[in-house]
KEDOGU-51775 format. One line per 2 residues: number of its first residue (from 1); their letters; for each residue x, y, z of C-alpha. Coordinates in pm, 1 decimal. Example, Ala and Ser with C-alpha at 12.3 -4.5 7.8 and 13.67 -1.06 7.14 Angstrom:
BEGIN
1 = as = 1230.0/-450.0/780.0 | 1367.0/-106.0/714.0
***
This chain:
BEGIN
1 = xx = -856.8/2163.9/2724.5 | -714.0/1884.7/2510.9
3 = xx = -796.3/1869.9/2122.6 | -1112.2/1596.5/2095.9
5 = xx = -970.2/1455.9/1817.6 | -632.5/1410.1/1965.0
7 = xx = -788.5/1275.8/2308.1 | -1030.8/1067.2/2122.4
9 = xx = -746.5/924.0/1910.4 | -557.0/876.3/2230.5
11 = xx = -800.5/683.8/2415.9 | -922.7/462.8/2133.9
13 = xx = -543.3/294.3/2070.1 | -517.3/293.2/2451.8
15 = xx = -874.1/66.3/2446.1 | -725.0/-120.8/2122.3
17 = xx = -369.8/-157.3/2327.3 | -505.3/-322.3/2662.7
19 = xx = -817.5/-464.2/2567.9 | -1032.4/-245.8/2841.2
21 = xx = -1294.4/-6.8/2772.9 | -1149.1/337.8/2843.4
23 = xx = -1350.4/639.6/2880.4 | -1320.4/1009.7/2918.7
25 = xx = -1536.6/1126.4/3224.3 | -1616.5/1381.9/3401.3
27 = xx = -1447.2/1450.9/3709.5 | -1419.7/1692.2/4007.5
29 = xx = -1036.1/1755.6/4113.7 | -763.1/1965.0/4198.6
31 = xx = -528.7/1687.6/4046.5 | -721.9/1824.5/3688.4
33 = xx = -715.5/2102.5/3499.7 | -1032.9/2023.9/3260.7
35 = xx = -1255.1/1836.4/3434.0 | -1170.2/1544.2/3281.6
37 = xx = -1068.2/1220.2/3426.0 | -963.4/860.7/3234.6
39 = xx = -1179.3/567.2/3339.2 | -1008.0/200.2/3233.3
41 = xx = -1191.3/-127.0/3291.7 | -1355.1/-111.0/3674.0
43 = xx = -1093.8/110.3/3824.6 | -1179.6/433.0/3993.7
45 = xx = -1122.1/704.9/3689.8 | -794.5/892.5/3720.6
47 = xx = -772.1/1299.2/3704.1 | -651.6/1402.4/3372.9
49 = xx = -451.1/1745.0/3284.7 | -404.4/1834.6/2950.0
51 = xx = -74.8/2041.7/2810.0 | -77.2/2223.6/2488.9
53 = xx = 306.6/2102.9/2426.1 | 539.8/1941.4/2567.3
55 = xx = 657.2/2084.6/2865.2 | 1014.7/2161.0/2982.5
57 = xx = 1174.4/1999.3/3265.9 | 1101.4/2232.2/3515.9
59 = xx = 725.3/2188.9/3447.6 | 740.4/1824.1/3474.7
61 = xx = 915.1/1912.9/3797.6 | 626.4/2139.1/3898.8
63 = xx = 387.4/1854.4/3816.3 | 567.3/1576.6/4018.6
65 = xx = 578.4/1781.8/4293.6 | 184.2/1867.6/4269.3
67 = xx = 91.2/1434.2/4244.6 | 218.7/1385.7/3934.7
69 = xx = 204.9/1050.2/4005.5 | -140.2/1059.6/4089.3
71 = xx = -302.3/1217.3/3728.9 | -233.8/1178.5/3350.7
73 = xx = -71.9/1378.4/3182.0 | -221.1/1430.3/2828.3
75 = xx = -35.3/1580.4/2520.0 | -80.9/1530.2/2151.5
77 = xx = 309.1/1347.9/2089.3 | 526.9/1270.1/2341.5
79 = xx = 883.9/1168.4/2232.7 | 1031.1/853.6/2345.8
81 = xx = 1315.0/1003.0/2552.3 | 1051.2/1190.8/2726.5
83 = xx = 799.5/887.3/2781.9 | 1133.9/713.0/2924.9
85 = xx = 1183.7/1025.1/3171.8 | 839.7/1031.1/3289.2
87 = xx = 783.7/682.5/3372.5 | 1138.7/713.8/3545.4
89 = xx = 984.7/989.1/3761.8 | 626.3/789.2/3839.6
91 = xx = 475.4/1057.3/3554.2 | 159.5/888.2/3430.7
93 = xx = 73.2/977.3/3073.4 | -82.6/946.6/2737.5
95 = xx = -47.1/1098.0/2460.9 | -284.3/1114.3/2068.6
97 = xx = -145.6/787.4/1933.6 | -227.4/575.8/2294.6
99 = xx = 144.0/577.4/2438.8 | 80.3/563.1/2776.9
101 = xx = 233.6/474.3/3177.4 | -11.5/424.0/3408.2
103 = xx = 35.8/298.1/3714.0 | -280.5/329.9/3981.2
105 = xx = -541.3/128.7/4092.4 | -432.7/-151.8/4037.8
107 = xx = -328.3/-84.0/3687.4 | 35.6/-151.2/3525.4
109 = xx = -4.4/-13.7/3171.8 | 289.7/86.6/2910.3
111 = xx = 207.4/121.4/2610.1 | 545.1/239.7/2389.0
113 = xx = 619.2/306.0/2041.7 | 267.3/414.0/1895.0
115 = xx = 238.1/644.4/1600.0 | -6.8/904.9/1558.0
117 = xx = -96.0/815.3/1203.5 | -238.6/448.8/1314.9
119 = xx = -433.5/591.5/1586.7 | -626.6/880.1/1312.1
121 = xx = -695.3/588.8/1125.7 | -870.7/391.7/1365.6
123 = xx = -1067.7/633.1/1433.5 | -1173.2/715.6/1108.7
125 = xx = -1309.3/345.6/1042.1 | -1509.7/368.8/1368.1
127 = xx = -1849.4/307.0/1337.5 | -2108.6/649.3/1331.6
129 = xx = -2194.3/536.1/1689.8 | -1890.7/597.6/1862.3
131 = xx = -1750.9/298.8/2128.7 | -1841.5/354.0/2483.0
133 = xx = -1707.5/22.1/2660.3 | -2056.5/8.4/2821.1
135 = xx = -2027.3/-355.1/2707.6 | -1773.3/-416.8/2932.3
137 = xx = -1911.2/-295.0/3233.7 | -2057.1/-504.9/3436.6
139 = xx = -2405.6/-435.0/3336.1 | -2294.1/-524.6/2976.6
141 = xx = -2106.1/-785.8/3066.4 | -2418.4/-990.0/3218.5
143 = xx = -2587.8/-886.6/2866.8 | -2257.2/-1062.7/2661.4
145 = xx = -2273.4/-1376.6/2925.1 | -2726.8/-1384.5/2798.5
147 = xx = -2581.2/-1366.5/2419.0 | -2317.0/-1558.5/2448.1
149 = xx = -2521.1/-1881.2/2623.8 | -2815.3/-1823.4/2348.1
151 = xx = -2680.4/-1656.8/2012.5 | -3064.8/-1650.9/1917.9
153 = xx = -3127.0/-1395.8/2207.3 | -2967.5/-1178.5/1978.0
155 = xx = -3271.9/-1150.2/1762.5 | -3523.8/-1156.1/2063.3
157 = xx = -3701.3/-799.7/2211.9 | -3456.9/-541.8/2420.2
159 = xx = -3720.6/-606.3/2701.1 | -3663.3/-1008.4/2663.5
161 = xx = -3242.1/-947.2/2652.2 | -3262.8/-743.0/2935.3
163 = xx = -3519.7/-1008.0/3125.0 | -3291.8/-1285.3/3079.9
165 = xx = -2915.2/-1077.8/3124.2 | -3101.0/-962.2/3473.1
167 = xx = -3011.1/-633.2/3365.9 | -3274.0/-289.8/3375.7
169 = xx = -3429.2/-250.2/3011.2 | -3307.8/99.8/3026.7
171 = xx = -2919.5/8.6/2991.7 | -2967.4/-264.8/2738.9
173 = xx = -3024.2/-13.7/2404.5 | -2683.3/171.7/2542.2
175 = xx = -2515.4/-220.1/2545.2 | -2611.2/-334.6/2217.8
177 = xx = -2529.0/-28.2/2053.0 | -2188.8/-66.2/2205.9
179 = xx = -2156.0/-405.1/2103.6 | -2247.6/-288.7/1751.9
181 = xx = -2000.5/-47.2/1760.8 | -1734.7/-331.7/1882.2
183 = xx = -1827.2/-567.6/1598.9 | -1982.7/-824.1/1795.8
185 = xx = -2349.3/-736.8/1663.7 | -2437.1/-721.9/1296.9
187 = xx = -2795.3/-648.9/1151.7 | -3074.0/-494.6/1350.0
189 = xx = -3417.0/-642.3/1502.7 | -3513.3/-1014.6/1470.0
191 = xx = -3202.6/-1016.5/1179.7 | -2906.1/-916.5/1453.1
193 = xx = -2632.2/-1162.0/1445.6 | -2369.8/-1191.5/1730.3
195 = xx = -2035.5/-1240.5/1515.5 | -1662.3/-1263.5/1663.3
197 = xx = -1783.3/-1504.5/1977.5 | -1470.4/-1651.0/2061.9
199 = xx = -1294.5/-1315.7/2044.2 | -1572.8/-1135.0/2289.6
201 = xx = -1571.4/-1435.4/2480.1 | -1172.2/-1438.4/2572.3
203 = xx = -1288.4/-1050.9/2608.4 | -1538.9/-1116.9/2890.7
205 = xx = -1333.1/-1427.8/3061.3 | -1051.4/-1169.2/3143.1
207 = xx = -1257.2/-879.1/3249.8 | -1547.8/-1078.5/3490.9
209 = xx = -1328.6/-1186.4/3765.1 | -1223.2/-805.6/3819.2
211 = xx = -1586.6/-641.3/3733.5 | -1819.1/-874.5/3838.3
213 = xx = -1712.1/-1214.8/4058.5 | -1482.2/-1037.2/4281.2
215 = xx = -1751.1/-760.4/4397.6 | -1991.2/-1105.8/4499.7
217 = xx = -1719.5/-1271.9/4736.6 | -1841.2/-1444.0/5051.1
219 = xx = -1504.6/-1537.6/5217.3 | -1265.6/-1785.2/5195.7
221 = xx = -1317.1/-2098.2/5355.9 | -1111.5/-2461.5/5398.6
223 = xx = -1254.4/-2826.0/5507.5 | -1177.9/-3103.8/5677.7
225 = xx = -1129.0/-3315.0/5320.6 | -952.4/-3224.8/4988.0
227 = xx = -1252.2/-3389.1/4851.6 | -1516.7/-3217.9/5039.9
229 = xx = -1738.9/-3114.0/4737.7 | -1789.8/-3506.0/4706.7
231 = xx = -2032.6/-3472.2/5015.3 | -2262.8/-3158.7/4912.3
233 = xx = -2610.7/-3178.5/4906.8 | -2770.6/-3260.9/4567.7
235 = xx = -3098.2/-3123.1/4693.9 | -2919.7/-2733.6/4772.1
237 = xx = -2878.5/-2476.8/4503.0 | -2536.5/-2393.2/4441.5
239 = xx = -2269.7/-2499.9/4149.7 | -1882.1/-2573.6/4144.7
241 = xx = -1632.5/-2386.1/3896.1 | -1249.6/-2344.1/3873.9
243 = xx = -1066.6/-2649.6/3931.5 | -1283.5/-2880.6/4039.5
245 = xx = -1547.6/-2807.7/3752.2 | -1254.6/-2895.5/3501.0
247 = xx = -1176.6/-3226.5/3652.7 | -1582.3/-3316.8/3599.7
249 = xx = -1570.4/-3135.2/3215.5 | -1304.7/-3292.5/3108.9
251 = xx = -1146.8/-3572.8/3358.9 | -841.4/-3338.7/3378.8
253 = xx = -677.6/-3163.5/3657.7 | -616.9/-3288.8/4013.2
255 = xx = -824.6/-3025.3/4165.8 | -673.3/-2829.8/4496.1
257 = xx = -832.8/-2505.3/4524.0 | -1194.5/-2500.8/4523.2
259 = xx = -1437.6/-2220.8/4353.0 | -1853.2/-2278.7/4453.1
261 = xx = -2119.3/-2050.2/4389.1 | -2416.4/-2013.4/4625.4
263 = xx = -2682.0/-1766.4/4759.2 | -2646.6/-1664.8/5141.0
265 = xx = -2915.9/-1819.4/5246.7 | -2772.3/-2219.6/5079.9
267 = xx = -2455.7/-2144.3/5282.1 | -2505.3/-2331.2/5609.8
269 = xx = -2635.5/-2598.0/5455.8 | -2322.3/-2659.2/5205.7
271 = xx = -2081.9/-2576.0/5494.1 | -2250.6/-2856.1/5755.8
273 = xx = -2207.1/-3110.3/5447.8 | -1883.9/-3027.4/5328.6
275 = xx = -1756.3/-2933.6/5652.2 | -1645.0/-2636.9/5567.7
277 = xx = -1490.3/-2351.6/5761.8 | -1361.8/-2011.4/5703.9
279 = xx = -1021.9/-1893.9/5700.7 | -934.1/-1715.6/6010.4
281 = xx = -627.9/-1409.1/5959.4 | -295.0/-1512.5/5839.0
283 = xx = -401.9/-1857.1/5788.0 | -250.3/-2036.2/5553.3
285 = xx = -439.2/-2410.4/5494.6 | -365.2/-2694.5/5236.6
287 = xx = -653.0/-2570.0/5029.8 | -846.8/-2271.4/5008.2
289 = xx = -1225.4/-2271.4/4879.7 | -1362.9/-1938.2/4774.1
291 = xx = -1724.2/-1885.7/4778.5 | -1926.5/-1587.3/4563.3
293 = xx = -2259.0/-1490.7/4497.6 | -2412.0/-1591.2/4116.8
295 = xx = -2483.2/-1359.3/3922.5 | -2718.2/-1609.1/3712.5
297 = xx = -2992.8/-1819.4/3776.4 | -2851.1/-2133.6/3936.4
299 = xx = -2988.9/-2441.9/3743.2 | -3032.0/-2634.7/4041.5
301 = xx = -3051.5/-2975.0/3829.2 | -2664.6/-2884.1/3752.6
303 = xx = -2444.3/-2824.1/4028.8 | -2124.3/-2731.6/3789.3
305 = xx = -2133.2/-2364.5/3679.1 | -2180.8/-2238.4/3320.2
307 = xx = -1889.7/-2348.8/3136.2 | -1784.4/-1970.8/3026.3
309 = xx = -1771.8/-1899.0/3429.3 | -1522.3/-2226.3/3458.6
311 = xx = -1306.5/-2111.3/3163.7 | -1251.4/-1743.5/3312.7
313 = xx = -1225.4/-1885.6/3720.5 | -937.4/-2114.1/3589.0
315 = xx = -791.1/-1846.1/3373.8 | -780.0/-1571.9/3692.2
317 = xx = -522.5/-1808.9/3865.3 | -238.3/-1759.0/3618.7
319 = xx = -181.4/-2097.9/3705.9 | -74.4/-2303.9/3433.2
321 = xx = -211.3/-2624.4/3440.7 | -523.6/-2433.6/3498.7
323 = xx = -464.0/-2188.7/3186.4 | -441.6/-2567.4/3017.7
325 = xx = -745.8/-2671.3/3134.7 | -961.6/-2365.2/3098.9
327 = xx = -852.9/-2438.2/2719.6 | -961.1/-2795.1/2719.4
329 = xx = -1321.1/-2668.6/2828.6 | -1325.7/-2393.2/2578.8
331 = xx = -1218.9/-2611.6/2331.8 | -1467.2/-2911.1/2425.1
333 = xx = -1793.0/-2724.8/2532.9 | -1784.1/-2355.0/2402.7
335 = x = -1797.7/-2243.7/2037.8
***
């Protein structure tokens, strides 16, 4: 079993490092020797076995050949010749000061060049409740979109936050603590401030395609028209993001790719008008227009989605006239 203070130290750089909420778990497998596993972001958690010290090559052998490459490795300092050799032989690992290769579900990680005496100290200024990343699950990340659209929810009732994030009141005390912990709440009751909002909203842009949007997909669809979204319905409930949404924020971008968001039941309806259609295998159209479930309470007097959802659709691309644009509508219509 690994030192806690040496696996805590590990995991909190690795969190610091990539920006993800990483947790210890537990977890039932042969691929573990604890009954641990490593949970980062949304990704299924990955066994974990622990060594006392580093091992010789013939161990590392003995672990490559028993899915090495499908566990991580944990050991308090691992030397950088030795990181070098295990990512060379699809080792993952991690070791007390957050190095780390890991490579799984859909994760590319390397972290390189980490000292141990960093990673004691940032866990000596964490707060007394210790960070959880339930913030950043998708449960918390619903409660960060509510706080981020109305900083003065922040003061209101747990029962109210959790009404208007859609979220059970039960997981909401777990969230805010959490976000305390994070730095993104100060003060307590009707006093709480949310603090650091641009930094927790680049945060929650990169992680709700992955934990939330993608999980709500309809299909993929094309139309007749590049400018098919010109002939929806004002009367239906549904609202427009990604490219399209910036060229109505911000009279920028010649939209291609379209991004709507609509219940199942509006769908019909918006594909009779639009004349839309959805992609049959190995098709490969002009356009493409993806189509996902809200998560939120469609305004139906606004048919372009909240401007945090447009920012973080345009940002998922990698494109980079889209990266320029999802700047232009942070810069113009968020804080």
């Amino acid at each position: 079993m690994p030192h806690s203070d040496s696996l805590n130290d590990g995991i909190h750089s690795l969190a610091t490092a990539v920006q993800l909420p990483v947790e210890i778990v537990g977890l039932n497998s042969p691929l573990s020797n604890n009954g641990l596993g490593i949970s980062i972001g949304t990704a299924t958690a990955i066994p974990l076995f622990s060594l006392v010290q580093e091992a010789d090559k013939a161990e590392f052998g003995e672990l490559l050949s028993r899915d090495g490459a499908h566990r991580v490795v944990f050991m308090d300092h691992i030397s950088p010749a030795k990181a070098t050799k295990l990512r060379e032989a699809g080792i993952q690992y991690l070791d007390a000061s957050g190095n780390a290769f890991i490579h799984q579900h859909g994760l590319h990680i390397v972290v390189i060049g980490k000292k141990r005496a960093t990673a004691a100290l940032n866990r000596k200024q964490l707060p007394a409740e210790i960070k959880t990343g339930k913030a950043f699950q998708p449960a918390g990340l619903k409660v960060v979109f509510a706080l981020l659209a109305d900083h003065e929810l922040a003061r209101a009732s747990m029962r109210t936050i959790a009404e208007r994030a859609g979220v059970s009141l039960g997981s909401v005390s777990a969230i805010i603590k959490d976000l305390t912990a994070h730095e993104y709440l100060v003060g307590s009751g009707n006093q709480q401030e949310l603090i650091n909002t641009s930094q927790l909203a680049n945060r929650w842009t990169e992680l709700y395609p992955y934990s939330i949007r993608d999980k709500a997909h309809i299909g993929r669809f094309t139309a007749q028209a590049p400018d098919w979204w010109q002939a929806l319905p004002t009367d239906v409930d549904y609202q427009i993001s990604g490219e399209i949404a910036a060229l109505k924020l911000t009279g920028y971008l010649n939209p291609k790719d379209g991004i709507l968001y609509a219940e199942d039941a509006q769908l019909p309806a918006l594909m009779k008008a639009g004349r839309l259609r959805q992609l049959k295998t190995d098709e490969k159209p002009e356009f493409i227009i993806d189509i996902y479930r809200p998560f939120w309470k469609v305004d139906s007097a606004k048919h372009i989605a909240p401007e945090l959802i447009v920012v973080s659709d345009l940002l998922s691309t990698s494109d980079p006239r889209n990266v320029d644009a999802a700047r232009r509508v942070m810069n113009e219509y968020l804080d």
